[in-house]
N, C-alpha and C positions, 0 to 999 in steps of 0.2 A: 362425486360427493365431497365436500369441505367438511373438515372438523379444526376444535382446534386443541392441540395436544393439550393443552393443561386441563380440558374439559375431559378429554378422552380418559387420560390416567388421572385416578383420585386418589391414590396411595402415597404419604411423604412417605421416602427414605434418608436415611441419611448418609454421605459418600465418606471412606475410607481416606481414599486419597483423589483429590481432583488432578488431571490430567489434559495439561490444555497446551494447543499449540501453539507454536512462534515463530518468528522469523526473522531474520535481519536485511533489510533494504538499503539501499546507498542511494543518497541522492549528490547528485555533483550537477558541473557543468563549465563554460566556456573555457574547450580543451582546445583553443586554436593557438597557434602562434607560435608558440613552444611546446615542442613534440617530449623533449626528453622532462619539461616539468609535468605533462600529463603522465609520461612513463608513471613518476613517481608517483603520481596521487592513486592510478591505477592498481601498481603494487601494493600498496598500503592500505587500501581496502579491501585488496584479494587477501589479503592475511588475516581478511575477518571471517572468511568464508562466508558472504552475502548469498541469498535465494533468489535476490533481483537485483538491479541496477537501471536506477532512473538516471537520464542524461537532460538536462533543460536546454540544451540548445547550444550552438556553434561549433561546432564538431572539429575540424582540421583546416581552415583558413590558416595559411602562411608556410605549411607544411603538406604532404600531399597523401592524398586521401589514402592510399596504400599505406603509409604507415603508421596511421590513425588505426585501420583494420588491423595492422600486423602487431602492435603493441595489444590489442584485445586477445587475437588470438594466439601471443607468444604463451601468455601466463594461462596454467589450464584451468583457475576456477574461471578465470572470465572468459576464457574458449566453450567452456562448457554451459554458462547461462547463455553466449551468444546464438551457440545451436541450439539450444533451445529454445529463443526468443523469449528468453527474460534477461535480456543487456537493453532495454527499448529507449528513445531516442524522443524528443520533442523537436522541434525545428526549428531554429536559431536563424539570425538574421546573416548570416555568412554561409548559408548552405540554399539549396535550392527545392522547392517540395519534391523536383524529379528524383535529387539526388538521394533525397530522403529515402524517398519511395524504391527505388533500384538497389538499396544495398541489401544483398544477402551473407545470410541467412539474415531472415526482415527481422529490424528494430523498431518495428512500429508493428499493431494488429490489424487487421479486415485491410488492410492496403492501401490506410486513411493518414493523415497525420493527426488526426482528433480520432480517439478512441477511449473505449473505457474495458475494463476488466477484472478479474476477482480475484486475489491469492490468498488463500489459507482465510485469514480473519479482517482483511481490509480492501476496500473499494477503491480502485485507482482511477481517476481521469487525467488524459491527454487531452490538453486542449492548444497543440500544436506551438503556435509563432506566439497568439496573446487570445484573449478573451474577447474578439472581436462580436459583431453583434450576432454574423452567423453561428459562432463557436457557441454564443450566448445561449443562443436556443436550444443546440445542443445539447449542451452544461446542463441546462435544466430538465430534459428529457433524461440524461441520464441521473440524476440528479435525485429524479422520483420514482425509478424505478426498484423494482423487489430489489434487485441485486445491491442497491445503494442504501439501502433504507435499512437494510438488514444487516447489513456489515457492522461489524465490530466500531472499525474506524474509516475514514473517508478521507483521500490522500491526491489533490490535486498538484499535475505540476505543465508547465509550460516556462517559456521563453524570458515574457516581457514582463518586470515586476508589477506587482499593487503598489506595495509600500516599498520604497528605496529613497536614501538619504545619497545616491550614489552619482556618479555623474552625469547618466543618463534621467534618474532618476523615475518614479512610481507613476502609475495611471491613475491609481488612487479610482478606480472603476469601479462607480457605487453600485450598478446592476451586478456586476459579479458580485462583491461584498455584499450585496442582499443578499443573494443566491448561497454566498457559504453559511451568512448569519440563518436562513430558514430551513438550509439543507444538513446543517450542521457537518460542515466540512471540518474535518481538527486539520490540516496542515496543509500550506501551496508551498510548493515548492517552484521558482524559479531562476531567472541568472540574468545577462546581459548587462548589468553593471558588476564589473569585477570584484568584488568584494564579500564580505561575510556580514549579515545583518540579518536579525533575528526580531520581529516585532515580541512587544507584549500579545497578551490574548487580548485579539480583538472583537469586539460585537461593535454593533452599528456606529464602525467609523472612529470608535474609541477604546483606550484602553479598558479591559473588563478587570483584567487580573496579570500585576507584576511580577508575582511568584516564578519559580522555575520548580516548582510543584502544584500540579494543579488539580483539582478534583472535579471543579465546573463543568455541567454539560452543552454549556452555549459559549460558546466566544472560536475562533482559528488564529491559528500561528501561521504567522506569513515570513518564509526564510526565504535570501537573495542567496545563493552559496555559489557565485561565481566565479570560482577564485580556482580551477582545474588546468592551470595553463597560460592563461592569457595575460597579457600585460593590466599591470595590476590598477585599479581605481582609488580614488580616496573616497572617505565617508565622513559624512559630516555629522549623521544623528537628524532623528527628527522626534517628533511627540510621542512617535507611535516606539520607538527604538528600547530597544528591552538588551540587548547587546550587539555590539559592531568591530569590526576586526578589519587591518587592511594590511594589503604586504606580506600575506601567507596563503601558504597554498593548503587547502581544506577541504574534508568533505562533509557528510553528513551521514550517519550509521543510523534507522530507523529500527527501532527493536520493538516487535508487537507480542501479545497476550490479547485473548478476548476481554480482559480485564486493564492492559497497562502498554500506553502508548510512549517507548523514551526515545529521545532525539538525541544520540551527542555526535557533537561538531567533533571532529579530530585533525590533526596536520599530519603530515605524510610520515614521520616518527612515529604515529599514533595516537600522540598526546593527547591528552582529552583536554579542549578550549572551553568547552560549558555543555551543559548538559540541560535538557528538559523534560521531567516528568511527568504523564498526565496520567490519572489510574481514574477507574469507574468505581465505585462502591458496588459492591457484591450483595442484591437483592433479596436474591432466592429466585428471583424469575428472571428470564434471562427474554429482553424486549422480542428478538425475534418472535420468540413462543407464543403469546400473546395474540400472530396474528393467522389468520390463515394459511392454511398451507394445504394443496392436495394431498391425497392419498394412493398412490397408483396401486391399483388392483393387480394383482399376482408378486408384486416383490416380496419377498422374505427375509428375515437375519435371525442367524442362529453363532450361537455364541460355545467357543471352545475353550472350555474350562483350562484345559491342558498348555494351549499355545498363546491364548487370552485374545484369538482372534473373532471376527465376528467374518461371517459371509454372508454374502450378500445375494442372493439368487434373483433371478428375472429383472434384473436391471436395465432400465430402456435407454440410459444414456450410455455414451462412452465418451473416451478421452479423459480428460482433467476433474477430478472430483473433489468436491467437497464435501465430505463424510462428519455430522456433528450427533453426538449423543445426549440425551438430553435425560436426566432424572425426574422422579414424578413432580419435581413442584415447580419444573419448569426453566432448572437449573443446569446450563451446559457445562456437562462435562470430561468430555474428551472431543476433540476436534482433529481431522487427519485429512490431507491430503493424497488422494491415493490416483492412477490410472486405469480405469477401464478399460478392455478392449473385446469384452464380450458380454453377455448375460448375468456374468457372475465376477463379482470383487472381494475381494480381501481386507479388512482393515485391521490392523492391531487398534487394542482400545485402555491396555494396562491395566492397573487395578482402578474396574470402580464396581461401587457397592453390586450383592447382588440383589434379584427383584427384578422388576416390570421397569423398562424404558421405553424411549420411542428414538428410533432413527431418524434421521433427517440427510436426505441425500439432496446435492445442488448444483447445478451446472448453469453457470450465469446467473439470467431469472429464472428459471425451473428449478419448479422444487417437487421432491415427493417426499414420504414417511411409510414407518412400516413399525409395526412393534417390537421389539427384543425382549428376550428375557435372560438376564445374566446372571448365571446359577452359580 
């Protein structure tokens, strides 16, 4: 049986304190060539303590693949997303898909170099070397899926640029640029020209909005950030260019909210090079809510006044959860990442109001709910 939460609960309340998760992402890339300038960029994003670490491609050309791994695994925050397989990896045109494919602990998922997947509040795709026309089809299958549509935000990254003013220069690939304009992708990340370059927000093929605050819910930012190592490109600027940088080594800190997506560029001091802010307006209803969702029959959540956690009884997924609370008028708020590995889970939820909520439990595209009531 379907319901859909804001129908089920017809009580507004109003929260205390909202409670919403975050996370910080690193996007980098072409760490070939010079091992001791990836050192750096490595260390200097490990000082942010990242959740993930996206790589766009060219891993250890010129240098040898062992010490490409062993500079990962010297520093323990990035020893630590590696075995967990959030260090993941796109394939760059100096590595090979076997090579991709054989490195353990895997930096890629399902055993693909195209893959996609969920953390906390944002939808990732991998779409390998570039946006090829198989990849394309792809793209778009995941693209429409629950898991994508429901996410907060939606964070492509690969190899070969869109936009680049760089030496290789952009594909300018209007079937993907469709695909992010209808899918409403907010940011690609890719590399393969050396360089740091940042489009304005683009919607079909044009600037939408030059701001580096943005509120709009159509347009993607399209960043080259290849500048992890490799000998360096120049950049010329093009129509689309919103800022450009060459001759420094950089990466990119993704900081997410269900509400605020910020990008800043940093150099291996830390420095902050520019910053870009994208925030959602705060509804009251929060779009997921809005749409169907199961109800799986026997789960329960019961809620401890004492410890402020909630458990979670007869759970049929395990592994990696997404645990989201949602108040009656359809407003999320408290988001957790938690692991199953039986029938029953744990989530701290902090202060929110008390009254009648609805759980929402998510594994990929599976979704269920279950009522709460927080006394």
């Amino acid at each position: 049986m379907f319901f859909r939460i804001i129908l089920v609960l017809s009580v507004v309340l109003a929260l205390t304190i909202v409670s919403e998760a975050n996370q910080t992402i690193i996007a980098y890339g072409d760490s070939r060539t010079n091992a001791s300038q990836h050192l750096q960029v490595l260390t200097a994003f490990a000082k942010m303590n990242p959740n993930l670490v996206l790589h766009t491609g060219d891993l250890w050309d010129g240098y040898p693949q062992a010490i490409w791994q062993e500079h990962i695994t010297r520093n323990p925050v990035t020893k630590k997303l590696n075995d967990d397989s959030l260090y993941l990896i796109a394939r760059g045109n100096h590595e090979t898909e076997a090579a991709v494919l054989a490195l353990r602990p895997a930096m890629v998922r399902n055993n693909s170099i195209k893959y996609s997947f969920v953390r906390d509040n944002c939808f990732f795709l991998c779409l390998g070397y570039e946006p090829s026309s198989s990849n394309l089809t792809y793209a778009r299958q995941q693209l429409t899926s629950t898991a994508a549509k429901t996410a907060d935000w939606r964070i492509v990254f690969f190899h070969v640029p869109i936009y680049s003013s760089g030496e290789h220069g952009g594909s300018q690939n209007s079937t993907f640029i469709g695909l992010c304009d209808s899918f409403k992708v907010n940011a690609v990340f890719s590399g393969h020209d050396h360089i740091y370059e940042r489009s304005y927000l683009m919607y079909k093929n044009l600037p939408r909005s030059t701001s580096k605050t943005i509120t709009d819910s159509l347009g993607t930012l399209y960043i080259v950030i290849g500048v992890g190592g490799a000998p360096f490109y120049t950049v010329t600027g093009g129509t689309w260019t919103g800022f450009k940088l060459a001759n420094t080594l950089a990466f990119c800190a993704i900081k997410t909210t269900p509400t605020s997506l910020r990008i800043e560029t940093r150099k291996t001091d830390t420095t902050l090079i520019e910053a870009i802010t994208w925030t959602k307006p705060s509804t009251g209803v929060a779009p997921r809510v809005a749409q169907e969702v199961s109800q799986t029959a026997g789960m329960t959540a019961q809620f401890s006044a004492s410890s402020k956690m909630v458990t979670l009884s007869n759970v049929p997924f395990t592994g990696n959860l997404i645990v989201e609370i949602y108040a009656l008028d359809g407003k999320k708020v408290s988001t957790s990442a938690i692991t199953a590995t039986g029938l029953s889970a744990q989530v701290s939820i902090g202060n929110v109001a008390s009254g009648a909520h609805a759980v929402c439990v998510r594994k990929g595209e599976a979704w269920l709910w279950t009522p709460l009531v927080v006394k």
